[in-house]
Backbone atoms as SQL, in Angstrom:
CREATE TABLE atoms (id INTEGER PRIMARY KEY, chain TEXT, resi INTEGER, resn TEXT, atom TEXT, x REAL, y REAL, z REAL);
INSERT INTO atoms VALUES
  (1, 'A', 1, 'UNK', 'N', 12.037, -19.376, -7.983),
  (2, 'A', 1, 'UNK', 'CA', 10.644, -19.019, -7.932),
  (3, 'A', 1, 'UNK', 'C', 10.473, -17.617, -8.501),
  (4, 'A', 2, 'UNK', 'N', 8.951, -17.304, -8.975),
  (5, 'A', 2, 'UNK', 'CA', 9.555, -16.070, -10.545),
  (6, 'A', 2, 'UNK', 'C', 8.744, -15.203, -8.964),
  (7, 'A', 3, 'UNK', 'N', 8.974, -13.616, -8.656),
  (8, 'A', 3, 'UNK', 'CA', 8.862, -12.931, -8.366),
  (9, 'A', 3, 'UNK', 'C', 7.223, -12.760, -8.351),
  (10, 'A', 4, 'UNK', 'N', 6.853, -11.863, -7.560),
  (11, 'A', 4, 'UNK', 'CA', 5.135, -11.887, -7.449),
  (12, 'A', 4, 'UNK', 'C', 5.016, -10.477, -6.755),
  (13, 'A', 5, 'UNK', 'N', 3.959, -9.828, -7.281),
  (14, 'A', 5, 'UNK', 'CA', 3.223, -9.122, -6.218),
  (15, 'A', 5, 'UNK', 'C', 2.619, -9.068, -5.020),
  (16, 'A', 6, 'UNK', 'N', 2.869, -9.408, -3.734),
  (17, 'A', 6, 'UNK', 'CA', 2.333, -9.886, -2.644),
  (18, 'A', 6, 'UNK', 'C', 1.879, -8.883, -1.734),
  (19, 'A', 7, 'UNK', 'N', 1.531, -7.911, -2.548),
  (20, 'A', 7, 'UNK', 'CA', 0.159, -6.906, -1.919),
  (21, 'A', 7, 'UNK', 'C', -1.209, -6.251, -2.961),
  (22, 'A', 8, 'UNK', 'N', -1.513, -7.720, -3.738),
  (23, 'A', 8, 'UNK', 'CA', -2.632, -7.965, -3.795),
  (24, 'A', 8, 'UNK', 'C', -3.712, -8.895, -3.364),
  (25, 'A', 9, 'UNK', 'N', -5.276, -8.711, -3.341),
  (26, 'A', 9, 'UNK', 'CA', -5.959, -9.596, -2.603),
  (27, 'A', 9, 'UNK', 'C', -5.975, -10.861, -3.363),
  (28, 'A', 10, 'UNK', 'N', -5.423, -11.135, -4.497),
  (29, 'A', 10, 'UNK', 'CA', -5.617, -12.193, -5.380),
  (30, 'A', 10, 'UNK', 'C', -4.629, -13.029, -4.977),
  (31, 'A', 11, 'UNK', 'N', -2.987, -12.824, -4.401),
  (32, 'A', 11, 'UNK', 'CA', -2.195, -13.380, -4.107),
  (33, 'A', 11, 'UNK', 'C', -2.207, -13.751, -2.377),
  (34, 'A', 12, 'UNK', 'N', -3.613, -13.223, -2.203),
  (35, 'A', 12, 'UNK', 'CA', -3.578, -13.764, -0.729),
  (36, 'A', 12, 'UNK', 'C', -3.298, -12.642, 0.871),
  (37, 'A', 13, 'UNK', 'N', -3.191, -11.173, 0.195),
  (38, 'A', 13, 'UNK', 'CA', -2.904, -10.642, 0.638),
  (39, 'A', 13, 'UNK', 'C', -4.513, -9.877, 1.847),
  (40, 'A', 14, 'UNK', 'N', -4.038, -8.978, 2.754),
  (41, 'A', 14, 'UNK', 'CA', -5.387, -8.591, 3.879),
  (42, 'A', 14, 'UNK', 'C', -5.182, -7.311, 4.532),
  (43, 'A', 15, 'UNK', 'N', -5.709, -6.315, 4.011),
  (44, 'A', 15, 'UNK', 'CA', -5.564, -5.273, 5.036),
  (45, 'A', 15, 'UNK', 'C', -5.890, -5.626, 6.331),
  (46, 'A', 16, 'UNK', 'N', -4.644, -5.664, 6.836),
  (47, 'A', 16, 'UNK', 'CA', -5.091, -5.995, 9.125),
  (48, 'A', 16, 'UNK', 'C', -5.676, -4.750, 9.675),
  (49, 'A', 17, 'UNK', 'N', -5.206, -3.468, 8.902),
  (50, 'A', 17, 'UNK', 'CA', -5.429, -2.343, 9.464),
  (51, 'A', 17, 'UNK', 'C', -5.170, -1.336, 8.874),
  (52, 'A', 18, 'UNK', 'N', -6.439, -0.318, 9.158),
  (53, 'A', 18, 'UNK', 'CA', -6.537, 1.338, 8.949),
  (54, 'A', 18, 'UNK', 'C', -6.526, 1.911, 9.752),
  (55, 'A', 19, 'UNK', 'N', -6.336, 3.041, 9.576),
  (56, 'A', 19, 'UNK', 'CA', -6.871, 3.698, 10.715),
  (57, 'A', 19, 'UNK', 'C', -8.279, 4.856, 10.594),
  (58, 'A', 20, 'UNK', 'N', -8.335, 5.406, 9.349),
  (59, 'A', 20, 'UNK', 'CA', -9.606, 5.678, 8.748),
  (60, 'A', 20, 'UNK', 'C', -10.358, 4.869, 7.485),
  (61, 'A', 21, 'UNK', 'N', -11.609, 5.094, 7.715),
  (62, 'A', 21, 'UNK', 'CA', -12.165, 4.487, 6.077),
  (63, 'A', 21, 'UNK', 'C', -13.385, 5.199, 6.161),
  (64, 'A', 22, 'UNK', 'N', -13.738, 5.174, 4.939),
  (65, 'A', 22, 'UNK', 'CA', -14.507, 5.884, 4.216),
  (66, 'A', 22, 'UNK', 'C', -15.648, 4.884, 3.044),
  (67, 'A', 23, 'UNK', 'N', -16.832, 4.613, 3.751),
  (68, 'A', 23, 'UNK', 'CA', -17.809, 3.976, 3.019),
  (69, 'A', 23, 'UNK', 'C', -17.846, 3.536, 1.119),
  (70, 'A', 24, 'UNK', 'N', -17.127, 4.930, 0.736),
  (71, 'A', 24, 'UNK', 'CA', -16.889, 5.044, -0.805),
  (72, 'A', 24, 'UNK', 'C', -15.712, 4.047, -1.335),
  (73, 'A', 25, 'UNK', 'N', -14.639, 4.400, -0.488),
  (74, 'A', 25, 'UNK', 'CA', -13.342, 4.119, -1.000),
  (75, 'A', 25, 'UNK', 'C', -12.528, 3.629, 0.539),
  (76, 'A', 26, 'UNK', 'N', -13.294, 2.541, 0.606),
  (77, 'A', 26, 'UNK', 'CA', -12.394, 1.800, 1.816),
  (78, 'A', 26, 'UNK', 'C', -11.399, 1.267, 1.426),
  (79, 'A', 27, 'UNK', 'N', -10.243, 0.781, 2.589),
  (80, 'A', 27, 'UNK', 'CA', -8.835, 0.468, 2.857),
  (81, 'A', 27, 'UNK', 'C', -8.417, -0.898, 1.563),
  (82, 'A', 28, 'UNK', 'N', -9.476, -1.775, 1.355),
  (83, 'A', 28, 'UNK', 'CA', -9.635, -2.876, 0.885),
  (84, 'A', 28, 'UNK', 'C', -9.026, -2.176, -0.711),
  (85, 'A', 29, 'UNK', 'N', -9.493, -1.042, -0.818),
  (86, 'A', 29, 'UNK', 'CA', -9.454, -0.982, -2.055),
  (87, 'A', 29, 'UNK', 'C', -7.325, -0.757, -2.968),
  (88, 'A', 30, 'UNK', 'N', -6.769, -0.729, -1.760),
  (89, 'A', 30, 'UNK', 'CA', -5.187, -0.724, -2.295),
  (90, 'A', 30, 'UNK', 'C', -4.788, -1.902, -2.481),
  (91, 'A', 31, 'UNK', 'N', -5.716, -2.825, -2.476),
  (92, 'A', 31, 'UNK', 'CA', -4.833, -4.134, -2.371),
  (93, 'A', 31, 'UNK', 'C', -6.020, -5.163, -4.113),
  (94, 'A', 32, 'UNK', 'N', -6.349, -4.605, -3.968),
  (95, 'A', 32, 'UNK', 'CA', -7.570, -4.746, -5.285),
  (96, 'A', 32, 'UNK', 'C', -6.900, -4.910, -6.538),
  (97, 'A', 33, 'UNK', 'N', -5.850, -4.480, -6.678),
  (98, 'A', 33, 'UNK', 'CA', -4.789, -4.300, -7.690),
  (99, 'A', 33, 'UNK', 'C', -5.245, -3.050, -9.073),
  (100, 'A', 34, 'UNK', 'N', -6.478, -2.320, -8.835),
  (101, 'A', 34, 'UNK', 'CA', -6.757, -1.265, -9.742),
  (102, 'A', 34, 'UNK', 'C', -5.873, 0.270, -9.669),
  (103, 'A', 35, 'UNK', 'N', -5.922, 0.821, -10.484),
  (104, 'A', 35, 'UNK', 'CA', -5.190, 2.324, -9.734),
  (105, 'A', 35, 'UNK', 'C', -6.533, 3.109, -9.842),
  (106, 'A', 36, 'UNK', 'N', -8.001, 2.893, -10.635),
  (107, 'A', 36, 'UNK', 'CA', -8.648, 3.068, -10.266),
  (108, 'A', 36, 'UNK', 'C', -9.633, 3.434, -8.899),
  (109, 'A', 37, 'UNK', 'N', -9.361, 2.512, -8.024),
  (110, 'A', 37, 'UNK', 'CA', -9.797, 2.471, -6.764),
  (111, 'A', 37, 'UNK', 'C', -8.772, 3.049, -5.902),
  (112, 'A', 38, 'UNK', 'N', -9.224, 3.063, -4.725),
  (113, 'A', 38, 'UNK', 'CA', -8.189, 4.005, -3.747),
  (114, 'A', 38, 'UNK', 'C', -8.825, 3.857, -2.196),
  (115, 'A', 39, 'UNK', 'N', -7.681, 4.079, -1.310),
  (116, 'A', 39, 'UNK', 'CA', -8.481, 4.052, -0.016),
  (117, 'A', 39, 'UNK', 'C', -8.305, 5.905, 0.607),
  (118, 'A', 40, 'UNK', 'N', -9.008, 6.662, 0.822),
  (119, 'A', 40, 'UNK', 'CA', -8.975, 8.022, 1.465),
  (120, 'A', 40, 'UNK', 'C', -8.938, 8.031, 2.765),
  (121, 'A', 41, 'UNK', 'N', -7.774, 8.895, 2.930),
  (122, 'A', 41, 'UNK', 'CA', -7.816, 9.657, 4.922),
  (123, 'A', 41, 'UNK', 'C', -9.444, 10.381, 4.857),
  (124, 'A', 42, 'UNK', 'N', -9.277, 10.443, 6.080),
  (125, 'A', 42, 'UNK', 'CA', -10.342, 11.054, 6.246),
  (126, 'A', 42, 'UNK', 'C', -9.782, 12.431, 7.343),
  (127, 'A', 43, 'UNK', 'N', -9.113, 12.794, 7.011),
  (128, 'A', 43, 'UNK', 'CA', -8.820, 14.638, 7.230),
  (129, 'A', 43, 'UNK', 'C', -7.351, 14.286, 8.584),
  (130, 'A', 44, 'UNK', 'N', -7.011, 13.491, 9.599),
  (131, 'A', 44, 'UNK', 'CA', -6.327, 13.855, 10.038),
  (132, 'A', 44, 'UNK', 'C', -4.478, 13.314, 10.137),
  (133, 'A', 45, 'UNK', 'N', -3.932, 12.951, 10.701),
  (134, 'A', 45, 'UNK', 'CA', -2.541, 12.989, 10.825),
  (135, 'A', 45, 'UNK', 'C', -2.039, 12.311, 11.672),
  (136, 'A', 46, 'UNK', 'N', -1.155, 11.648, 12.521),
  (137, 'A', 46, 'UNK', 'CA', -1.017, 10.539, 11.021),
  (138, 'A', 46, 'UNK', 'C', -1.959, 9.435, 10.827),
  (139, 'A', 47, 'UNK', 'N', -1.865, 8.818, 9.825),
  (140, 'A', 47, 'UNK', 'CA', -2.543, 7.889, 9.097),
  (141, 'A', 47, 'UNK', 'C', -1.721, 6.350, 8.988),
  (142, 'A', 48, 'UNK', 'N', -2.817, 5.739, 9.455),
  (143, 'A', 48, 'UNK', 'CA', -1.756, 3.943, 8.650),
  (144, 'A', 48, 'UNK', 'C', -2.201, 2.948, 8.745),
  (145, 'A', 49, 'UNK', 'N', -1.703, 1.888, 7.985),
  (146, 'A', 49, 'UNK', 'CA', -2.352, 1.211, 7.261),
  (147, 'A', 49, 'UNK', 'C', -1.339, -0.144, 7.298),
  (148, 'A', 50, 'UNK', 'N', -1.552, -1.368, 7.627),
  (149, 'A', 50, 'UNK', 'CA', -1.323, -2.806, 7.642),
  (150, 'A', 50, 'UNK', 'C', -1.372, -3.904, 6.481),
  (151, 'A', 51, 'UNK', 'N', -0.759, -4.032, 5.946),
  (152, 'A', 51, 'UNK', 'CA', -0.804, -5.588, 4.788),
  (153, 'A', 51, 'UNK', 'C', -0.353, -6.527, 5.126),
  (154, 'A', 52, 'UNK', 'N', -1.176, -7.153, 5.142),
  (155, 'A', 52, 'UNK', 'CA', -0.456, -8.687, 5.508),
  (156, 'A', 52, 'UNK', 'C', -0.514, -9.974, 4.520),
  (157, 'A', 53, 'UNK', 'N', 0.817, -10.383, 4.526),
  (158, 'A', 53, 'UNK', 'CA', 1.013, -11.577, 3.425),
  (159, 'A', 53, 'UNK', 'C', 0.659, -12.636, 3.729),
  (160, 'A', 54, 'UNK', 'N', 0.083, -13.890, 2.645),
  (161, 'A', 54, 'UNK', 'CA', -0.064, -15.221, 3.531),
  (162, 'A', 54, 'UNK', 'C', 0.633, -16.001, 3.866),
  (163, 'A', 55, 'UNK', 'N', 2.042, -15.516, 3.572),
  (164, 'A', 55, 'UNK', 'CA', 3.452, -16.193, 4.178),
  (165, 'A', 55, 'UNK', 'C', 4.686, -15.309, 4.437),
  (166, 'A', 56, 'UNK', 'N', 5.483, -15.803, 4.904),
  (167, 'A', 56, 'UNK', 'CA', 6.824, -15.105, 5.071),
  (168, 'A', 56, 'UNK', 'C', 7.424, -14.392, 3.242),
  (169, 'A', 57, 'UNK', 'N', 7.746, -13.015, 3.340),
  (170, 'A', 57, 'UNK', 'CA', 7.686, -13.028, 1.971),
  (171, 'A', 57, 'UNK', 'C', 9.031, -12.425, 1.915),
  (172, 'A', 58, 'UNK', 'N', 10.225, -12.619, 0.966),
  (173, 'A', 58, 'UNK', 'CA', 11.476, -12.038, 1.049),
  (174, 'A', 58, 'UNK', 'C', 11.241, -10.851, -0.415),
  (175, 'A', 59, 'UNK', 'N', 10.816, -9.864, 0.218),
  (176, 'A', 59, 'UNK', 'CA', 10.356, -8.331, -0.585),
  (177, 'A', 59, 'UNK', 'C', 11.728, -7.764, -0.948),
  (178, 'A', 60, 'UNK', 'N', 11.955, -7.467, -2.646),
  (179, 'A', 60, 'UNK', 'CA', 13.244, -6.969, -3.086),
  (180, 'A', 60, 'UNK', 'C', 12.406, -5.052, -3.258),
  (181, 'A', 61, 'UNK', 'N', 11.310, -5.014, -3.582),
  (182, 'A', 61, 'UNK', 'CA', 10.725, -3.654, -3.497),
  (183, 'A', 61, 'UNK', 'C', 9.893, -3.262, -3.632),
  (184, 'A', 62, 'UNK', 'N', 9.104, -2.432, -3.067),
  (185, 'A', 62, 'UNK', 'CA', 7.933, -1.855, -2.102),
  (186, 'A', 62, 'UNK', 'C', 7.897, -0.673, -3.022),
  (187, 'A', 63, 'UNK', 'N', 6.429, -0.813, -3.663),
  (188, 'A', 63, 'UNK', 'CA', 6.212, 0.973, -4.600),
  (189, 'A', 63, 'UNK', 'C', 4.959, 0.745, -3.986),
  (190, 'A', 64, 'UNK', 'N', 4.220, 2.628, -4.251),
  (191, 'A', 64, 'UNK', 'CA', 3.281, 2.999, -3.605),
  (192, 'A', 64, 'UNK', 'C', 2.936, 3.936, -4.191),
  (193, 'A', 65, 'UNK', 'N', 1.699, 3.758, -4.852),
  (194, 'A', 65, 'UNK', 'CA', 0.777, 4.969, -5.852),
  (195, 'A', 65, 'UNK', 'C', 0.061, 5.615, -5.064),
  (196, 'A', 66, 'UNK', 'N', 0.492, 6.642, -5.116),
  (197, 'A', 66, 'UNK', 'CA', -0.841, 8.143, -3.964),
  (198, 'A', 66, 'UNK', 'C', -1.358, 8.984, -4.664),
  (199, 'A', 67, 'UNK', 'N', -1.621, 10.100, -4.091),
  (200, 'A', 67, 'UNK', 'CA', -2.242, 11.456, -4.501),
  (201, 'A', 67, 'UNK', 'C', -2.232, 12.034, -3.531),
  (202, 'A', 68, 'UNK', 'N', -1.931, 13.426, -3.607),
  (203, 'A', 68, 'UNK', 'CA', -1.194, 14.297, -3.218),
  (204, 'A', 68, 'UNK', 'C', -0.371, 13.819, -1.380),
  (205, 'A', 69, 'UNK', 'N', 0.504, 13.080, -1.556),
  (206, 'A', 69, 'UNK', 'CA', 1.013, 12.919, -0.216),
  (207, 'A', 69, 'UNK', 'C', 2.861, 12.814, -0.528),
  (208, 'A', 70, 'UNK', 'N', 2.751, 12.147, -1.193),
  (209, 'A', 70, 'UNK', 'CA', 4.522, 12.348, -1.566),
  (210, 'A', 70, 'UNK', 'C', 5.457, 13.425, -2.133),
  (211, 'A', 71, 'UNK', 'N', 4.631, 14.309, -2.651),
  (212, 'A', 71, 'UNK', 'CA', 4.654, 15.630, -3.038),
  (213, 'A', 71, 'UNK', 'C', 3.306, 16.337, -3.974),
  (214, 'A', 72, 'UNK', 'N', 3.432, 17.878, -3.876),
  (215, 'A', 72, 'UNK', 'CA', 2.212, 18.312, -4.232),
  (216, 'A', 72, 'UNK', 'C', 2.633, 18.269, -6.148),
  (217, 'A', 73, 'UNK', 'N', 1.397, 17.155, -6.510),
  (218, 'A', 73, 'UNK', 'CA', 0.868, 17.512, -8.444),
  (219, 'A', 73, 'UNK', 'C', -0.351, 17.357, -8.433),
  (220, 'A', 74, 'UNK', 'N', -0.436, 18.265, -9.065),
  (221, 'A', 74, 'UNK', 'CA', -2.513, 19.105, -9.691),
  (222, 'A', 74, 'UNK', 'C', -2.910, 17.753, -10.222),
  (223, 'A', 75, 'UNK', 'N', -3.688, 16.595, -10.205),
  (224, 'A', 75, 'UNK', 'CA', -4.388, 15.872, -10.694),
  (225, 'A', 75, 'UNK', 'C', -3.447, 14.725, -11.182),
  (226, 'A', 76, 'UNK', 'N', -2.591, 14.648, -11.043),
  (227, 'A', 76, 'UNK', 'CA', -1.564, 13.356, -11.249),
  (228, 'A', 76, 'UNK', 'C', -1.156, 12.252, -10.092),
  (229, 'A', 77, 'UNK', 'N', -1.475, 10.803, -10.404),
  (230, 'A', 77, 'UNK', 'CA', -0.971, 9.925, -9.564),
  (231, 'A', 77, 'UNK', 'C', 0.759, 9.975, -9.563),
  (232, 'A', 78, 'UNK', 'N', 0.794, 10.111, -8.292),
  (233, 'A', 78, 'UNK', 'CA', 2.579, 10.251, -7.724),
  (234, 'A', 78, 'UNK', 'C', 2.736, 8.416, -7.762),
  (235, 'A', 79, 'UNK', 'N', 4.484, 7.909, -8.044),
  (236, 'A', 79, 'UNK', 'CA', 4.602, 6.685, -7.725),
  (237, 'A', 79, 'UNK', 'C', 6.042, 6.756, -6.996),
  (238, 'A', 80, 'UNK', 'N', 6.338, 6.220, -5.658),
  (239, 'A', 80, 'UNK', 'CA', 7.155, 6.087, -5.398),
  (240, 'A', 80, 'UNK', 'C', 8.074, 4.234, -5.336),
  (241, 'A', 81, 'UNK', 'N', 9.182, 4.107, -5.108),
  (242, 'A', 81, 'UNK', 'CA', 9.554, 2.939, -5.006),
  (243, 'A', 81, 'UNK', 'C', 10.535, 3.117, -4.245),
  (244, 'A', 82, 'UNK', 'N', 10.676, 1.683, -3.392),
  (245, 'A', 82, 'UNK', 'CA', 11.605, 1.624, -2.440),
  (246, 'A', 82, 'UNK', 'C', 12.098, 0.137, -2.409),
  (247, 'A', 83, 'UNK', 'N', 13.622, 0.132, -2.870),
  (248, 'A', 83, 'UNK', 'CA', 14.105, -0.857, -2.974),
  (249, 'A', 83, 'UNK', 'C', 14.704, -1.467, -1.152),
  (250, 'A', 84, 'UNK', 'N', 14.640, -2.717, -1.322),
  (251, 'A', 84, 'UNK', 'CA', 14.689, -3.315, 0.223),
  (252, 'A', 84, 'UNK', 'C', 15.224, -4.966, 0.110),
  (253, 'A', 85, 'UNK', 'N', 16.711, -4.699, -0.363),
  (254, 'A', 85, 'UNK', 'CA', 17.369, -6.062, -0.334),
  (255, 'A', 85, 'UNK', 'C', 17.767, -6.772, 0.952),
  (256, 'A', 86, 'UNK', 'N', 17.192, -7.411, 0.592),
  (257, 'A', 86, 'UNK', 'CA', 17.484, -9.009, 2.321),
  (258, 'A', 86, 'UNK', 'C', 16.296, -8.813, 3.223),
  (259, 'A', 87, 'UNK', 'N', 15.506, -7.834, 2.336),
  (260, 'A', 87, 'UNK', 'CA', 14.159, -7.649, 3.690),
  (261, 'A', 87, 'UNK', 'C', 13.482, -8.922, 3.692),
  (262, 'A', 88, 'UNK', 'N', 12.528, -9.667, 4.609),
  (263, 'A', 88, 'UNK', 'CA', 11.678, -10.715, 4.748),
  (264, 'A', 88, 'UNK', 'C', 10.472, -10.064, 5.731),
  (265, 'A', 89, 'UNK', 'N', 9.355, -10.649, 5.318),
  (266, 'A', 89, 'UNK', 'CA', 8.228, -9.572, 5.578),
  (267, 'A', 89, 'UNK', 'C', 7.023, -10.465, 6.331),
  (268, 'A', 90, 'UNK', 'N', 6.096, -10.263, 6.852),
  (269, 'A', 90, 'UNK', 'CA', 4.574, -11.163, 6.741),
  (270, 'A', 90, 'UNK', 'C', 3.914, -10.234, 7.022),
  (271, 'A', 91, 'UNK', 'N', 3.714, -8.255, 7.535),
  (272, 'A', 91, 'UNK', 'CA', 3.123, -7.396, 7.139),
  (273, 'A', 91, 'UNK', 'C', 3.858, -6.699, 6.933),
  (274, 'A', 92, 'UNK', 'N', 3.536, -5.727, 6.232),
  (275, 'A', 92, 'UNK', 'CA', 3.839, -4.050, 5.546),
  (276, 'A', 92, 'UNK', 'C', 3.219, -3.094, 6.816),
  (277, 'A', 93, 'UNK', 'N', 3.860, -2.023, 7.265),
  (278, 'A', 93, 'UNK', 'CA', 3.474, -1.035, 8.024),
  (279, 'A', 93, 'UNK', 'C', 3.411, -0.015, 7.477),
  (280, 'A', 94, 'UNK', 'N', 2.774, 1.092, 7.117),
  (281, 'A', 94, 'UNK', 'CA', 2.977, 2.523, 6.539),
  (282, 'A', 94, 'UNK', 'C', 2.504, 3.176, 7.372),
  (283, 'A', 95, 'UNK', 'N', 2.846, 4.785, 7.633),
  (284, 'A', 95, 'UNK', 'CA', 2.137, 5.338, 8.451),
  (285, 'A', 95, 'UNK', 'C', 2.842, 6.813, 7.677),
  (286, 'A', 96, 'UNK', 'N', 1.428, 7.363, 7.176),
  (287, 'A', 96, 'UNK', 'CA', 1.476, 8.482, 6.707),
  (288, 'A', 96, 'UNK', 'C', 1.437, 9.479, 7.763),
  (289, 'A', 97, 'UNK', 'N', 2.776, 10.523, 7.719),
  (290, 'A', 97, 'UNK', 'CA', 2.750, 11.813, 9.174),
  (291, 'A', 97, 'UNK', 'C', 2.039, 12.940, 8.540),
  (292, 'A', 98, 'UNK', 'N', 2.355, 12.786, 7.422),
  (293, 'A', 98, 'UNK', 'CA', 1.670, 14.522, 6.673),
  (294, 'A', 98, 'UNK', 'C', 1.088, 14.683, 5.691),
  (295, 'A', 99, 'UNK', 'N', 0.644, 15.300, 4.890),
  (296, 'A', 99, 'UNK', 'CA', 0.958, 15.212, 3.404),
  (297, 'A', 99, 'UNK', 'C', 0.430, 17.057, 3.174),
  (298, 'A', 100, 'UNK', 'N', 0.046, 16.772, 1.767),
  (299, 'A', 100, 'UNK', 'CA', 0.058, 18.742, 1.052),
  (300, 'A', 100, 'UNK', 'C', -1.646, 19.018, 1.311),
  (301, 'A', 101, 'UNK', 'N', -2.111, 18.139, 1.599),
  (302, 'A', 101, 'UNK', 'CA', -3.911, 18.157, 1.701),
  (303, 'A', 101, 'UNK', 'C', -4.027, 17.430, 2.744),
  (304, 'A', 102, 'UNK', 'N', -5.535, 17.690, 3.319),
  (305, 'A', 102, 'UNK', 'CA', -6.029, 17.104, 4.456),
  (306, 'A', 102, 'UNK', 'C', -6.532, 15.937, 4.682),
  (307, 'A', 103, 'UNK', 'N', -6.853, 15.543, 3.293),
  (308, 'A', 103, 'UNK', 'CA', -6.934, 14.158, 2.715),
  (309, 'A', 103, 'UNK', 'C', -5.914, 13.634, 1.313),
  (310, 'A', 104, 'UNK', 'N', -5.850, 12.832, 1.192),
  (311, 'A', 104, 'UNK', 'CA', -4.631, 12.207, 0.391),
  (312, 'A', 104, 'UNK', 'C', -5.474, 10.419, 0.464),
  (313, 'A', 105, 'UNK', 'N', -4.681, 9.537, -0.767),
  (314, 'A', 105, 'UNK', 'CA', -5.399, 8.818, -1.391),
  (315, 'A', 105, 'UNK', 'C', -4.334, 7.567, -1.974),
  (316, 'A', 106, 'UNK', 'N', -4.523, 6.408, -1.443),
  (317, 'A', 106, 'UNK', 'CA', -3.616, 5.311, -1.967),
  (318, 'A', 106, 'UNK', 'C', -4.335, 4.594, -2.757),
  (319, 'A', 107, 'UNK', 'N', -3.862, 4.816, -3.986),
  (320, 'A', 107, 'UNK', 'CA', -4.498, 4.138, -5.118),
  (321, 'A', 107, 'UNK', 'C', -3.739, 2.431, -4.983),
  (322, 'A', 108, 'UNK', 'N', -2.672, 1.878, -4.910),
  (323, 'A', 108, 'UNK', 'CA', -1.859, 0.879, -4.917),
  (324, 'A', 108, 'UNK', 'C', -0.701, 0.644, -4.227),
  (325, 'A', 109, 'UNK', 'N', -0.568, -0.466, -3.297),
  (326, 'A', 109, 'UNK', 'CA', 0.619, -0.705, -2.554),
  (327, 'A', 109, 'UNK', 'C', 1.172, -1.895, -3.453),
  (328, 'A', 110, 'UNK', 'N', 2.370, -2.266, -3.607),
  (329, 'A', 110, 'UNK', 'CA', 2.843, -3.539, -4.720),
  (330, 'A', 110, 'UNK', 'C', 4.100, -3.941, -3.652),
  (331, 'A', 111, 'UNK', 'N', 4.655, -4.892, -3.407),
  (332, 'A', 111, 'UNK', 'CA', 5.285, -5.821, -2.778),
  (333, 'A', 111, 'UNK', 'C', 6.048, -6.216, -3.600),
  (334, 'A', 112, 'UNK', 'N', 6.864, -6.578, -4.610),
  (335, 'A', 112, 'UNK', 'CA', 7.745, -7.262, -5.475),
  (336, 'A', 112, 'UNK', 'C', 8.583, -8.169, -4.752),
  (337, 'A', 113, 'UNK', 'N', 8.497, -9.626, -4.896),
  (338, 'A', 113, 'UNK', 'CA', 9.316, -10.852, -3.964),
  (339, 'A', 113, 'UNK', 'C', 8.497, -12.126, -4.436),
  (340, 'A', 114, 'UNK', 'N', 9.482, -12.550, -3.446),
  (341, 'A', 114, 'UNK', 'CA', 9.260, -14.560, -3.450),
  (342, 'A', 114, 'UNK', 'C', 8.628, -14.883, -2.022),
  (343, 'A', 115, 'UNK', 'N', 8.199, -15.778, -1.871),
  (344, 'A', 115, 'UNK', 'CA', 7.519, -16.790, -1.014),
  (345, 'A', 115, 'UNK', 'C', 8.254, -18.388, -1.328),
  (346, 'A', 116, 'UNK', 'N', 8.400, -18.799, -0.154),
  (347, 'A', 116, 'UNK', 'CA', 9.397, -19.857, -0.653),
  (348, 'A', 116, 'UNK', 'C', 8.266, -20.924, 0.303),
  (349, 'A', 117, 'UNK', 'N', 7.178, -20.675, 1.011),
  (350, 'A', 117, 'UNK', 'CA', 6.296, -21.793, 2.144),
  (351, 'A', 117, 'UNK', 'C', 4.720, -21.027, 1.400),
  (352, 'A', 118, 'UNK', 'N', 4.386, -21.769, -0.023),
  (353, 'A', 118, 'UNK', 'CA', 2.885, -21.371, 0.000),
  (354, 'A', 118, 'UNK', 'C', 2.487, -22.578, -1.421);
C-alpha cells in the first residue's frame, strides 16, 4: 500500500483538540494541507493540539511546519521531522512547552504511513 499523508482533512483526518483558537486562524487550519493557513496560540504555555486518523495508521514520519517555536528565524517557516519506525497511531499528541514568542503558529502537521483497515 503506497504511503499517504494521514494528517490531512482530505484523507480523513480531525482535529479532537486545541487548546487555544483564534477566530482568524483556527486549529482546523493544520490539517487543511496549505502552509498558507495556520492555527495560532493565543499567548500562553503550554499549548496542544490532537489529530486523529480514521484508522489505525502505522506512521514511518511525523514533520511539522511552525513559526517561531522550534527555534528563533525572522520571517521564515521552520520544518522539523521526526522519524518513528514501528510506530502505529489513531491520534497524534503535541504539546508545545515554550517557544521564542508568546505566540507561535502551525502552519502543517504531515503523518507519512499506511493504513492497512480503510
Amino acid at each position: 500500500m503506497k504511503a499517504a499523508d494521514w494528517c490531512l482533512s482530505s484523507a480523513g483526518a480531525a482535529l479532537v483538540l486545541a487548546t487555544s483558537s483564534d477566530e482568524k486562524h483556527p486549529p482546523e487550519n493544520m490539517v487543511d494541507g496549505r502552509s498558507e493557513t495556520f492555527w495560532t496560540t493565543t499567548g500562553m504555555f503550554p499549548q496542544e493540539f490532537i489529530i486523529g486518523f480514521p484508522a489505525c495508521v502505522k506512521v514511518r514520519k511525523v514533520a511539522v511546519q511552525c513559526y517561531l517555536d522550534l527555534q528563533y528565524t525572522e520571517g521564515e517557516l521552520q520544518t522539523a521531522e521526526f522519524p518513528l519506525p514501528d510506530f502505529q497511531a489513531t491520534y497524534l499528541r503535541f504539546i508545545i512547552k515554550s517557544a521564542f514568542d508568546h505566540f507561535v503558529s502551525v502552519h502543517r502537521v504531515m503523518a507519512e504511513g499506511t493504513a492497512e483497515n480503510i
